[in-house]
ZAMARGU-4260 file (C-alpha; in steps of 0.2 Angstrom, whole numbers, plus 5000, padded with zeros to 4 digits):
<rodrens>
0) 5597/5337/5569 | 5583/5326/5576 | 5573/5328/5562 | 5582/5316/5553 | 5579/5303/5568
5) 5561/5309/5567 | 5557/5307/5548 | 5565/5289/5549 | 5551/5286/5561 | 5538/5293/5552
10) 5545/5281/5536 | 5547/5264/5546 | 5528/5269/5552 | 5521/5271/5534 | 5529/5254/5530
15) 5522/5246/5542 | 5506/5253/5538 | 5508/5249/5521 | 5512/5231/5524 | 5493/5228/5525
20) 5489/5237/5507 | 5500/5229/5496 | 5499/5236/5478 | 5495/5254/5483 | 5506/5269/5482
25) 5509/5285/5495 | 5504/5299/5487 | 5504/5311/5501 | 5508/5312/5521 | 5498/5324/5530
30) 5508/5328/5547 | 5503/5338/5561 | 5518/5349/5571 | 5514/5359/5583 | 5522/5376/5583
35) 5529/5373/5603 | 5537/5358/5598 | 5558/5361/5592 | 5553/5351/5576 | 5557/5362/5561
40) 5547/5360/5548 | 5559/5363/5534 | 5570/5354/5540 | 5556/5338/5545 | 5553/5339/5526
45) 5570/5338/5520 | 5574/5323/5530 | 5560/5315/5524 | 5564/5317/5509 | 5583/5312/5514
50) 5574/5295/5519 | 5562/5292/5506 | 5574/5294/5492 | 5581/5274/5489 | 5562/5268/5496
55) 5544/5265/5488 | 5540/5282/5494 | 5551/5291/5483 | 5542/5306/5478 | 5529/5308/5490
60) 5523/5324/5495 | 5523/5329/5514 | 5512/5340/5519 | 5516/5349/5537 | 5502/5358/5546
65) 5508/5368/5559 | 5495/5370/5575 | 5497/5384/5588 | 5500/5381/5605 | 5486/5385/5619
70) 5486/5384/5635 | 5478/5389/5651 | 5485/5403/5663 | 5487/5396/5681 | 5484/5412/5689
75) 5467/5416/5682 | 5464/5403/5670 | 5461/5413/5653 | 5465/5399/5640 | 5479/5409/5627
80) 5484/5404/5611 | 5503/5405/5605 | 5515/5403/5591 | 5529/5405/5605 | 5534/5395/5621
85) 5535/5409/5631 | 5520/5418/5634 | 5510/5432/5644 | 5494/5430/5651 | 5485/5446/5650
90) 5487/5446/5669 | 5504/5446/5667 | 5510/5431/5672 | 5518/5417/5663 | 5513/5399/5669
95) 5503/5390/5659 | 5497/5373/5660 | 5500/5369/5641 | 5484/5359/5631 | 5492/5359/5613
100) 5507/5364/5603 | 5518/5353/5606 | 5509/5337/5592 | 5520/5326/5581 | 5507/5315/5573
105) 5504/5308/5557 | 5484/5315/5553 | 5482/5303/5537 | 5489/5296/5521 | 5483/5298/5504
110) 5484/5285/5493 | 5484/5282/5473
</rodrens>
């Protein structure tokens, strides 16, 4: 499960960032995962949790949002958007030069 590796990433970040606000609390982590990507997001939230449980951050919500892929058809160059890494161009082909979907990115932190 590379969540696990993932979401102890995502905590050593927030620590770090933390560092320089000393006396404030995590509320919430917004995340952005990209629906190409092989993160699960249940999964990325259970290991965060996992890994928030003995720390300061116990308690605080993660919030996932999950972005569709898009990309750009290399045969005729109709820009799609997917949920799925495997697509079809409505020409028929399937090569795409990929522009989004495959984000893991912490998009903010809210703060008590």
């Amino acid at each position: 499960m590379h969540e696990l590796g993932l979401a102890s990433a995502v905590v050593r970040a927030i620590d770090l960032k933390m560092a320089n606000h000393p006396g404030q609390r995590v509320k919430k982590v917004v995340m952005e995962i990209g629906k190409l990507s092989p993160i699960l997001p249940d999964a990325m939230r259970f290991c965060f949790e996992q890994c928030t449980a003995e720390t300061s951050l116990k308690n605080t919500v993660l919030e996932i949002i999950e972005t569709k892929g898009q990309g750009t058809c290399k045969e005729c160059s109709e820009t799609i958007e997917t949920d799925a890494p495997h697509a079809i161009c409505a020409c028929g082909k399937t090569d795409f030069k990929w522009i989004s979907g495959s984000e893991l990115k912490i998009r903010h932190l809210e703060l008590e």
